[in-house]
N, CA, C and O atoms as a GROMACS GRO file, in nm:
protein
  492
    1UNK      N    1   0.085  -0.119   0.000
    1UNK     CA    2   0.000   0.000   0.000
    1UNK      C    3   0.089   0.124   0.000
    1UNK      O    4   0.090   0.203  -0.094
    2UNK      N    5   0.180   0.141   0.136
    2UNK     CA    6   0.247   0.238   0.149
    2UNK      C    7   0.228   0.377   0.053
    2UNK      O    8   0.309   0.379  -0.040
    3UNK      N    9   0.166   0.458   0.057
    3UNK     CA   10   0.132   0.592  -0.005
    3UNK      C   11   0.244   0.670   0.067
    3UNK      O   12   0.255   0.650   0.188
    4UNK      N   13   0.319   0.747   0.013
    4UNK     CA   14   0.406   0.879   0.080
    4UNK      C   15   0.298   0.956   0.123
    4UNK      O   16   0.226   1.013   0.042
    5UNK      N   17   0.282   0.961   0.229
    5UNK     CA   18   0.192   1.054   0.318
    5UNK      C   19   0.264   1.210   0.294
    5UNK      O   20   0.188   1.304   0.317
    6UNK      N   21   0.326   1.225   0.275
    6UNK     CA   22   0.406   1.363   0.278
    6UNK      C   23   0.342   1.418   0.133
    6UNK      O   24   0.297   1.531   0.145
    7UNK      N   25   0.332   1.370   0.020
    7UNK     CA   26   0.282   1.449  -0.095
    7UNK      C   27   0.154   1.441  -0.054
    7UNK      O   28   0.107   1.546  -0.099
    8UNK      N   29   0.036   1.365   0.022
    8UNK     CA   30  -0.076   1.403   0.078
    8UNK      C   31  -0.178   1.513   0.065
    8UNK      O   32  -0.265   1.509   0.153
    9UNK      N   33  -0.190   1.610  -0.024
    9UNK     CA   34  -0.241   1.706   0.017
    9UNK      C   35  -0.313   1.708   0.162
    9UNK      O   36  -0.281   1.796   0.243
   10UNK      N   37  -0.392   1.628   0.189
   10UNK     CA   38  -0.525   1.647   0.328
   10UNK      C   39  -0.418   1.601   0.419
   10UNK      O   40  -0.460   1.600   0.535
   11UNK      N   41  -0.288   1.559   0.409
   11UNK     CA   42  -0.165   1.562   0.519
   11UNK      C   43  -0.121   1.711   0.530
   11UNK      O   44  -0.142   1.786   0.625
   12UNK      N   45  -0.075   1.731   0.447
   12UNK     CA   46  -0.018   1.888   0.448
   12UNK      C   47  -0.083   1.969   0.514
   12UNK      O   48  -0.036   2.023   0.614
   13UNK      N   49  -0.259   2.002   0.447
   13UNK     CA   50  -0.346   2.088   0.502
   13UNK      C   51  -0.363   2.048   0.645
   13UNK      O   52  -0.402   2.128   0.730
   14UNK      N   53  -0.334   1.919   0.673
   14UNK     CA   54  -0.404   1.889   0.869
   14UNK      C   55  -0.288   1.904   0.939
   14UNK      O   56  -0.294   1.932   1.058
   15UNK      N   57  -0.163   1.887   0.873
   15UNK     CA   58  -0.009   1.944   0.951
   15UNK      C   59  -0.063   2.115   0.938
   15UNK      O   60  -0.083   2.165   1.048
   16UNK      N   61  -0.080   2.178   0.857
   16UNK     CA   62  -0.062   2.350   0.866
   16UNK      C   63  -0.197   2.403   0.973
   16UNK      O   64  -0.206   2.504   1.041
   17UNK      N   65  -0.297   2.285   0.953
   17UNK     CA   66  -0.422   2.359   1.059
   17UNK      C   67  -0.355   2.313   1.204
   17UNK      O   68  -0.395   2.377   1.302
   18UNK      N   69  -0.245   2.197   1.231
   18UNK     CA   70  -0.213   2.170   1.343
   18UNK      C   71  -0.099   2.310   1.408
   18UNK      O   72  -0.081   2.336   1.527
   19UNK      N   73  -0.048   2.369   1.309
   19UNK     CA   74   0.035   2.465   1.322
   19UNK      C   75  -0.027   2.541   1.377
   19UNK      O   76   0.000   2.572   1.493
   20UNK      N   77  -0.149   2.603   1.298
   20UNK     CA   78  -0.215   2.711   1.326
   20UNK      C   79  -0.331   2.708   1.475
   20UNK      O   80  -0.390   2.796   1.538
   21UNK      N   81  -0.326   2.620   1.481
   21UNK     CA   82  -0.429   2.555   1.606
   21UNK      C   83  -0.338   2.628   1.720
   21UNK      O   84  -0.386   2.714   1.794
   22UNK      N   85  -0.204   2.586   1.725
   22UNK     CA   86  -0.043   2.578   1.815
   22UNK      C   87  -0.105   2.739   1.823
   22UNK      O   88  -0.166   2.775   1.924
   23UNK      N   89  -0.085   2.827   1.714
   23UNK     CA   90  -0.048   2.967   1.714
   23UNK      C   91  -0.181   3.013   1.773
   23UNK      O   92  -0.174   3.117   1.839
   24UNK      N   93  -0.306   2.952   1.762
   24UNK     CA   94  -0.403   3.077   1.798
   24UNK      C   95  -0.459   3.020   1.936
   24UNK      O   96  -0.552   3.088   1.977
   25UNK      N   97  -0.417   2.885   2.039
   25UNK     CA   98  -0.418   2.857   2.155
   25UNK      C   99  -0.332   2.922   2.247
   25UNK      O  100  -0.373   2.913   2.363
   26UNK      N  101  -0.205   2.996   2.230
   26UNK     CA  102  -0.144   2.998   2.298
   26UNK      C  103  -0.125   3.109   2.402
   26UNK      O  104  -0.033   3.149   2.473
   27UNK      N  105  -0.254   3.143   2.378
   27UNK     CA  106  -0.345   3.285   2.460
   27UNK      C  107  -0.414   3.235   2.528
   27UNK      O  108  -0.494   3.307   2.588
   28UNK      N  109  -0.417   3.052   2.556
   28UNK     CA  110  -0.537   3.083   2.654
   28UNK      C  111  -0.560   3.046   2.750
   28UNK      O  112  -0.483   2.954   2.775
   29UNK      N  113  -0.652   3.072   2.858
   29UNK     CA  114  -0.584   3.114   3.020
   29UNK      C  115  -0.548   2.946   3.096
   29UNK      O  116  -0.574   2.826   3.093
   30UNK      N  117  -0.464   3.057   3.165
   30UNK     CA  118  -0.380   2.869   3.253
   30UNK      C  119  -0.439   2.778   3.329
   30UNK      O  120  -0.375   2.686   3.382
   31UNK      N  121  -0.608   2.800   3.347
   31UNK     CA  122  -0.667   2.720   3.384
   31UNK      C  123  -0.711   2.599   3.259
   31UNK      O  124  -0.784   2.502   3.277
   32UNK      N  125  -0.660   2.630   3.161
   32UNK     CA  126  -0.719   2.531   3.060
   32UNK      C  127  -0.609   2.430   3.008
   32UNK      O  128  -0.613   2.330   2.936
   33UNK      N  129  -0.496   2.509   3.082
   33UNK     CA  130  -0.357   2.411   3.086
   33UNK      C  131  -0.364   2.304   3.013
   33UNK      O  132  -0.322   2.294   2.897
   34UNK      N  133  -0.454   2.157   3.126
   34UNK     CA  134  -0.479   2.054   3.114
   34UNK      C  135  -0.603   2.033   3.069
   34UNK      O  136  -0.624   1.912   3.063
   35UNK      N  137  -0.722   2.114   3.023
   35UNK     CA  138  -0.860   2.100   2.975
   35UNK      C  139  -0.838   2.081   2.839
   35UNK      O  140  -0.773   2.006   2.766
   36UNK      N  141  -0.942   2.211   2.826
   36UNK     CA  142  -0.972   2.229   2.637
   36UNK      C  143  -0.813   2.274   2.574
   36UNK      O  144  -0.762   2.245   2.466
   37UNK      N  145  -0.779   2.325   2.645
   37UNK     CA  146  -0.582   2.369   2.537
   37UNK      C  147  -0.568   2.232   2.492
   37UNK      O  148  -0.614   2.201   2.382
   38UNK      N  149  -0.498   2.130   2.578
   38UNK     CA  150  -0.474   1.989   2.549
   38UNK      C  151  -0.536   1.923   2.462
   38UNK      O  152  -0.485   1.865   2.366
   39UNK      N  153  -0.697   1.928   2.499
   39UNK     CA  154  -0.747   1.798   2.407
   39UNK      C  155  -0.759   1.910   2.259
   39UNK      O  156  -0.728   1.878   2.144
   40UNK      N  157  -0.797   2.003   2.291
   40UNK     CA  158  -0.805   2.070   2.119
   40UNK      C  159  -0.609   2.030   2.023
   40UNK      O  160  -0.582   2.008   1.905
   41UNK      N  161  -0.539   2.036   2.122
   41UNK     CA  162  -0.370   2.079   2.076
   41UNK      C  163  -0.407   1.889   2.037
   41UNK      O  164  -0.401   1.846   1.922
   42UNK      N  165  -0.433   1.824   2.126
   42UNK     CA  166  -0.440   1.679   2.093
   42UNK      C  167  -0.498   1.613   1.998
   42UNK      O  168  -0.460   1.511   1.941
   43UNK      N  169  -0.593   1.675   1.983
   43UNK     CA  170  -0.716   1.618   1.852
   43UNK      C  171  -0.661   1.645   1.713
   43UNK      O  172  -0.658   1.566   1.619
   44UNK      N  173  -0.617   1.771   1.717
   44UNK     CA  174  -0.596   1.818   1.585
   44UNK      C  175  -0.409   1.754   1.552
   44UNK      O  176  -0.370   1.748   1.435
   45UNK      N  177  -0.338   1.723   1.642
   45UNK     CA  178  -0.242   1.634   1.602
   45UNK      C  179  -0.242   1.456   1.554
   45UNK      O  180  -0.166   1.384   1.490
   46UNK      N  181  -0.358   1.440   1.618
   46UNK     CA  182  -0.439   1.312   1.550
   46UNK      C  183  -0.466   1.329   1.355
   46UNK      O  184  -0.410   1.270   1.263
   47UNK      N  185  -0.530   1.390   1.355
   47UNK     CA  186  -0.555   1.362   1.211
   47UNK      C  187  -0.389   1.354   1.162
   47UNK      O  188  -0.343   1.240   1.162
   48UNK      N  189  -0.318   1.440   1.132
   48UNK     CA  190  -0.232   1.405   0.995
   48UNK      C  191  -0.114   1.256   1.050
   48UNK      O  192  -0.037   1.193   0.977
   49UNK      N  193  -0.142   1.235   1.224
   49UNK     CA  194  -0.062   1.180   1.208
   49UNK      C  195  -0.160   1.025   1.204
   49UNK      O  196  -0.086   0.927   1.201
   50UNK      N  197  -0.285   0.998   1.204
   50UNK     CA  198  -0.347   0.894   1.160
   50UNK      C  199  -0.353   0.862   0.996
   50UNK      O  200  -0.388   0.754   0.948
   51UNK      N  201  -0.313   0.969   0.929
   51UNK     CA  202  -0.318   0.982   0.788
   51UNK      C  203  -0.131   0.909   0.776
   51UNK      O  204  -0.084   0.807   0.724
   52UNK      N  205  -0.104   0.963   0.813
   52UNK     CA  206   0.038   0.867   0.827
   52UNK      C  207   0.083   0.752   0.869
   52UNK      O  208   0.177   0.688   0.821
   53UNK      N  209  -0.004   0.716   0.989
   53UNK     CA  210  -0.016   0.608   1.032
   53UNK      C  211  -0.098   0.483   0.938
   53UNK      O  212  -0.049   0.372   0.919
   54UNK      N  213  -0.180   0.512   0.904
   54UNK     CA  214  -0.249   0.461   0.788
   54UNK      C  215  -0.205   0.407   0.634
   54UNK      O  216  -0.232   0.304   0.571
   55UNK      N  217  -0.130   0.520   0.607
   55UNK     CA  218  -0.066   0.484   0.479
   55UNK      C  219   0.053   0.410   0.475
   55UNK      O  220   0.089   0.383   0.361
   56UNK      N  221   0.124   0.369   0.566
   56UNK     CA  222   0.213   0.261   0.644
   56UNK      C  223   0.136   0.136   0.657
   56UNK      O  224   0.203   0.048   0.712
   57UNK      N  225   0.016   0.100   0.624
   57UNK     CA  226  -0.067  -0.045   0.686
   57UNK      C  227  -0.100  -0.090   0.562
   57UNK      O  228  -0.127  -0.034   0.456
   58UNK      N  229  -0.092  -0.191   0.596
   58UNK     CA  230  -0.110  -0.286   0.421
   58UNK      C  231  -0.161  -0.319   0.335
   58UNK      O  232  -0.137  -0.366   0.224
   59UNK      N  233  -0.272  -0.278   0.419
   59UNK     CA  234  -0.393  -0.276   0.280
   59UNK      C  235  -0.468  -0.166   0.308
   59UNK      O  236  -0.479  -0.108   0.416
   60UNK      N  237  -0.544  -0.129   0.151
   60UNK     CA  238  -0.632  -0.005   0.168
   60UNK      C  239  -0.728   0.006   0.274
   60UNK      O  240  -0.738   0.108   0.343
   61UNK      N  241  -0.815  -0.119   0.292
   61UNK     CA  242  -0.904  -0.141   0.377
   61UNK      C  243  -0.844  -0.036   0.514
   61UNK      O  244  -0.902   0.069   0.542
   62UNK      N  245  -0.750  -0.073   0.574
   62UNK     CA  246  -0.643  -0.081   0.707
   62UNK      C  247  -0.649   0.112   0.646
   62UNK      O  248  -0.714   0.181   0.725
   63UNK      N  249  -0.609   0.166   0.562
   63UNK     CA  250  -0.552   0.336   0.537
   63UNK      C  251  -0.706   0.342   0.555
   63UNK      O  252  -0.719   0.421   0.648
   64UNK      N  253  -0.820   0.304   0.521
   64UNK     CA  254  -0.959   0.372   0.478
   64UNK      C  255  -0.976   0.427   0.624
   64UNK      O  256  -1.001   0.536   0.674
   65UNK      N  257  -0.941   0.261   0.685
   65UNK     CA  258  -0.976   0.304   0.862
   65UNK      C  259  -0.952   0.402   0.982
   65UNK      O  260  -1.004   0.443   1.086
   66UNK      N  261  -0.809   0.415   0.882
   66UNK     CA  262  -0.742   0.536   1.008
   66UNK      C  263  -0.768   0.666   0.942
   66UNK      O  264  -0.746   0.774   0.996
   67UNK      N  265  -0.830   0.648   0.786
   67UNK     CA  266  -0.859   0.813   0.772
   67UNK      C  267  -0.981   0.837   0.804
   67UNK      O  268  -1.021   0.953   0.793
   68UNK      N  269  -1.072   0.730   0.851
   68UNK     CA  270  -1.178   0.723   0.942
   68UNK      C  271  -1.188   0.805   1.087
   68UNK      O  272  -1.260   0.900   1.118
   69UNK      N  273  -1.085   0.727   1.168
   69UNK     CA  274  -1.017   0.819   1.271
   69UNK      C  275  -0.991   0.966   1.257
   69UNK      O  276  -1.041   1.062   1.318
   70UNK      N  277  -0.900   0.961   1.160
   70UNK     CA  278  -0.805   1.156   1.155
   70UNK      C  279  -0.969   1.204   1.140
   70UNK      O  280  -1.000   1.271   1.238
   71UNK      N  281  -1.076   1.189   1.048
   71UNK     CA  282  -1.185   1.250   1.001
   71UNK      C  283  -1.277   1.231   1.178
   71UNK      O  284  -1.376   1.299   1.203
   72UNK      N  285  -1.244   1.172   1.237
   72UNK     CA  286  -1.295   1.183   1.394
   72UNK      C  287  -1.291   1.296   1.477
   72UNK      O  288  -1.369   1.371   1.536
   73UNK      N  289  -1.132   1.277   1.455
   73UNK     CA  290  -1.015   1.402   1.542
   73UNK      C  291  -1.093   1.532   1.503
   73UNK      O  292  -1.118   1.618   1.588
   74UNK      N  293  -1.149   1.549   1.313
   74UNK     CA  294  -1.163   1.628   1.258
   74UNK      C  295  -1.259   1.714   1.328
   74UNK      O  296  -1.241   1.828   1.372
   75UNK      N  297  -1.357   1.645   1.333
   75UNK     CA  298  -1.500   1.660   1.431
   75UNK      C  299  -1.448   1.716   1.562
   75UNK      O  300  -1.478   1.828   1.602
   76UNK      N  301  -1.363   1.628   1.629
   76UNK     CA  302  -1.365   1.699   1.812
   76UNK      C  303  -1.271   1.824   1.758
   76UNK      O  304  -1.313   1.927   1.810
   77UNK      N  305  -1.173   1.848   1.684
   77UNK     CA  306  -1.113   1.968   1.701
   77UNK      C  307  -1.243   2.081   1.696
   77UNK      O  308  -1.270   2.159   1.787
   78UNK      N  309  -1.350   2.064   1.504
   78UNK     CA  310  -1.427   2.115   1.546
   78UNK      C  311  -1.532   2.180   1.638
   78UNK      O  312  -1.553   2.301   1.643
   79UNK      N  313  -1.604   2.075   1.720
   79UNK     CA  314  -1.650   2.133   1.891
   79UNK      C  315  -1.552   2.168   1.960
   79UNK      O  316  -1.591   2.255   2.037
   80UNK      N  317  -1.427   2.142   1.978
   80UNK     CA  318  -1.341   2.213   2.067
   80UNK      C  319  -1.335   2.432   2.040
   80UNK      O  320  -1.343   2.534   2.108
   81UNK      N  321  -1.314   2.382   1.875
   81UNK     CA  322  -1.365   2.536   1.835
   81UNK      C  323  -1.446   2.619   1.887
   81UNK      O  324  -1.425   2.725   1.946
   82UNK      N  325  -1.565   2.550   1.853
   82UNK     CA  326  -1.669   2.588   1.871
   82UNK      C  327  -1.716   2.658   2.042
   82UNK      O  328  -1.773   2.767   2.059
   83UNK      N  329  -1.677   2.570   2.141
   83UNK     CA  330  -1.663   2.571   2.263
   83UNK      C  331  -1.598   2.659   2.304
   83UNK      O  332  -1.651   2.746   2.372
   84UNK      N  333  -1.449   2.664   2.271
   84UNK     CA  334  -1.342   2.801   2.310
   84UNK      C  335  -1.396   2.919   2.198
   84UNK      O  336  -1.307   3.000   2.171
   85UNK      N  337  -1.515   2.942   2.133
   85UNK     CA  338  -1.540   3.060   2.101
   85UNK      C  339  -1.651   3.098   2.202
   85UNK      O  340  -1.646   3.207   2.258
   86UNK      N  341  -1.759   3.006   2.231
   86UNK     CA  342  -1.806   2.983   2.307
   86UNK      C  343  -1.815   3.114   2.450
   86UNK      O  344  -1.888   3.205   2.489
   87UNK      N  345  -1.634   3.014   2.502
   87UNK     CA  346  -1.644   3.097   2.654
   87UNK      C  347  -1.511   3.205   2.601
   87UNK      O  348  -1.428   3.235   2.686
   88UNK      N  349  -1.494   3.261   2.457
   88UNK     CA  350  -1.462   3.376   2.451
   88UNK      C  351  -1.244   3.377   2.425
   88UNK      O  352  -1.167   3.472   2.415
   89UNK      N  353  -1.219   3.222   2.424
   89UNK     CA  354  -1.111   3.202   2.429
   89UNK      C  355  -1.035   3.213   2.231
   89UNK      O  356  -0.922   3.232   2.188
   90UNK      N  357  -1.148   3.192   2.176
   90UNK     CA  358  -1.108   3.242   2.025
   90UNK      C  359  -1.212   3.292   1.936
   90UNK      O  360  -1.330   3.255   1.935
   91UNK      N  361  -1.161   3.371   1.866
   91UNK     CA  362  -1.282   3.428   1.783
   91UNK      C  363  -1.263   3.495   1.713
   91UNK      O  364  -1.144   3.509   1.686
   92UNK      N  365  -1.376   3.592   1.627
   92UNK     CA  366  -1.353   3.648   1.473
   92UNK      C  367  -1.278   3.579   1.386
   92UNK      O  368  -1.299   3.458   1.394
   93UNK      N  369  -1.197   3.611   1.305
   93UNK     CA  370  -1.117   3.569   1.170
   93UNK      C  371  -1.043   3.414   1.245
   93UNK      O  372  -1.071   3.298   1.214
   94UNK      N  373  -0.973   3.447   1.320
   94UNK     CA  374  -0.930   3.331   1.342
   94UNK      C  375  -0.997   3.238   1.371
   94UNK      O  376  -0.955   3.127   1.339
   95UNK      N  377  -1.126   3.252   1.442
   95UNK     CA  378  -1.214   3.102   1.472
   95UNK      C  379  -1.204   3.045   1.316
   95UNK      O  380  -1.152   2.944   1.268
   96UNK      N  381  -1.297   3.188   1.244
   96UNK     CA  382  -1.362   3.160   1.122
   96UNK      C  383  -1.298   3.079   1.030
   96UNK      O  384  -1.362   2.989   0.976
   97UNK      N  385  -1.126   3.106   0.993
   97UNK     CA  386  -1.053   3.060   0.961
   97UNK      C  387  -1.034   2.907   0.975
   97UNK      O  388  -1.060   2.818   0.895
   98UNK      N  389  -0.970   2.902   1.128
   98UNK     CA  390  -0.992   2.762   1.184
   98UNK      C  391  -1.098   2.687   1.110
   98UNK      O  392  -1.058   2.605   1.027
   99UNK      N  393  -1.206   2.700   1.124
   99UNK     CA  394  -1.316   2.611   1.120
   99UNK      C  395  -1.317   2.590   0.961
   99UNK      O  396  -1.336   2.474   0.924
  100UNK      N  397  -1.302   2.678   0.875
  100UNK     CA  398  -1.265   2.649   0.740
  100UNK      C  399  -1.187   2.527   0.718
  100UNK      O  400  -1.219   2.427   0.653
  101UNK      N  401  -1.073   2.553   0.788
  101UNK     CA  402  -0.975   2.517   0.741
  101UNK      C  403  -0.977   2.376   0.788
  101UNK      O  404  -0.896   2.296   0.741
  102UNK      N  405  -1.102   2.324   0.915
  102UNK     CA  406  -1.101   2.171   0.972
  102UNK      C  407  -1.220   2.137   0.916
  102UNK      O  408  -1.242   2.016   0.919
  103UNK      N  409  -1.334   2.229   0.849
  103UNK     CA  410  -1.443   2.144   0.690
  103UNK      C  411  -1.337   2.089   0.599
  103UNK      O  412  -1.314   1.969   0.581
  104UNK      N  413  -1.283   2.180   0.548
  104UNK     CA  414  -1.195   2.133   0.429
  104UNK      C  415  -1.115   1.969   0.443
  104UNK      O  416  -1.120   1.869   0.373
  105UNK      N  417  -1.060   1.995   0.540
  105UNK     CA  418  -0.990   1.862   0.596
  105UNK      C  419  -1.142   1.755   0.592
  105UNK      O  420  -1.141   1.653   0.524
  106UNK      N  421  -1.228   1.783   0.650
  106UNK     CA  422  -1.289   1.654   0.645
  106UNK      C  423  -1.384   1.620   0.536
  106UNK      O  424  -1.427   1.507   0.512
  107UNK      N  425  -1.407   1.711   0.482
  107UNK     CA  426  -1.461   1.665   0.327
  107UNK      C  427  -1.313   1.584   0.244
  107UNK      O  428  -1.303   1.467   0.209
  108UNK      N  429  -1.209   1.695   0.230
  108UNK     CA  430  -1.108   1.588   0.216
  108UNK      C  431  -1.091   1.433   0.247
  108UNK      O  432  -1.086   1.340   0.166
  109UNK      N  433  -1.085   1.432   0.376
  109UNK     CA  434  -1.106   1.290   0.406
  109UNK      C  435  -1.180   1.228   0.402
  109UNK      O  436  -1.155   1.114   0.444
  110UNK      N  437  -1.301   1.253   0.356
  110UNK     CA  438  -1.401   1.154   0.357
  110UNK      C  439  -1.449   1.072   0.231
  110UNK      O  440  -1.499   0.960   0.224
  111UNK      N  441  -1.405   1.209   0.087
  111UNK     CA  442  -1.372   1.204   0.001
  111UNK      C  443  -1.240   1.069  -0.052
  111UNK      O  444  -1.255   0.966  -0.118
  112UNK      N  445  -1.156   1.109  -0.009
  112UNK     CA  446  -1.044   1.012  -0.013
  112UNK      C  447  -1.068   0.865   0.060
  112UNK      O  448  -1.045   0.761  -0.002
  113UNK      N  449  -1.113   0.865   0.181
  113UNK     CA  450  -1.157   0.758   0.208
  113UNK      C  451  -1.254   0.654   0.118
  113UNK      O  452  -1.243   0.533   0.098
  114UNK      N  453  -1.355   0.750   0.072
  114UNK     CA  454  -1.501   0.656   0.008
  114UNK      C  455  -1.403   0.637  -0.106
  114UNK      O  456  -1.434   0.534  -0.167
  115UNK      N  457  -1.263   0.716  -0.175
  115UNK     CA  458  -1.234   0.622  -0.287
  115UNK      C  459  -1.153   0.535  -0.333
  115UNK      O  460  -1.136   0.484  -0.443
  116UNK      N  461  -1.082   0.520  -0.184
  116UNK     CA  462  -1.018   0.394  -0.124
  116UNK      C  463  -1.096   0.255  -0.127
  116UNK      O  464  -1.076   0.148  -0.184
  117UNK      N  465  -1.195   0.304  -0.040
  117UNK     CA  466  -1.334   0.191  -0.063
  117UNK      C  467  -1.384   0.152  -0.209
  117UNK      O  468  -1.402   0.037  -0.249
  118UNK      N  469  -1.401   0.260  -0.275
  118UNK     CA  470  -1.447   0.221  -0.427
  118UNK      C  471  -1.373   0.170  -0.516
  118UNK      O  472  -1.401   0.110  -0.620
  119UNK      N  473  -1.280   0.197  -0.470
  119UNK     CA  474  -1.142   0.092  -0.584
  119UNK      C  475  -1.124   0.014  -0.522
  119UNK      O  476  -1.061  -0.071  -0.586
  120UNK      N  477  -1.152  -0.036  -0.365
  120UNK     CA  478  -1.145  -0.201  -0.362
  120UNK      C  479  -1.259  -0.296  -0.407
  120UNK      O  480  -1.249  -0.418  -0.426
  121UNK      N  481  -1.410  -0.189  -0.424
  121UNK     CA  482  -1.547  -0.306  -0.470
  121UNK      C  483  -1.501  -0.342  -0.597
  121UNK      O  484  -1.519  -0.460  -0.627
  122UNK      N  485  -1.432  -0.250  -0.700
  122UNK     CA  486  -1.424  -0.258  -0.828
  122UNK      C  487  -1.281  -0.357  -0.900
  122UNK      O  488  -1.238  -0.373  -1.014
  123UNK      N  489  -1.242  -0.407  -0.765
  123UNK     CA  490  -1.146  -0.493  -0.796
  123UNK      C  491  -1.168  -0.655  -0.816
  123UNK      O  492  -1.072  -0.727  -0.846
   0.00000   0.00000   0.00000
């Protein structure tokens, strides 16, 4: 199977939203230390590296699954968003941004996944 995850596009884009996640958390207050900072900083390092993890496993079936997962992560980063705009911890352009930028990823992946699946019925 092995796919170079690195030419990836929906790798690239979920490494640069993981970047950008890094840059627009790092304002926010030290009670969230161990809360929402973590699991949002956590979730969104899940996807590209399940997309990597995946394309390392041996059959398509095995990559469909873990871009199943990253497209999971995709979702909780989303409510994590959603939540820290919520109680005021991110917002305007940058939420807006964000949240763009973690649709894109999961239409991506879901996309790529169903045609993982469709080239194995057609085999």
């Amino acid at each position: 199977m092995n796919h170079n995850y690195k030419e990836l596009k929906v790798w690239q884009k979920a490494t640069e939203l993981v970047t950008d996640i890094y840059r627009n958390t790092k304002s926010f207050p030290d009670e969230e230390k161990y809360g929402l900072l973590q699991q949002i900083r956590r979730a969104s390092v899940s996807i590209p590296s399940n997309i990597a993890e995946g394309s390392g496993r041996n059959t398509p079936k095995d990559f469909a699954h873990f871009l199943a997962i990253a497209k999971g992560s995709a979702f909780e980063v989303e409510t994590h968003l959603i939540i820290a705009n919520n109680l005021g911890y991110i917002g305007g352009e940058s939420k807006d941004q964000l949240l763009e930028q973690v649709t894109e990823i999961q239409k991506m992946l879901h996309s790529f996944k169903n045609k993982i699946l469709n080239d194995l019925e057609t085999k």
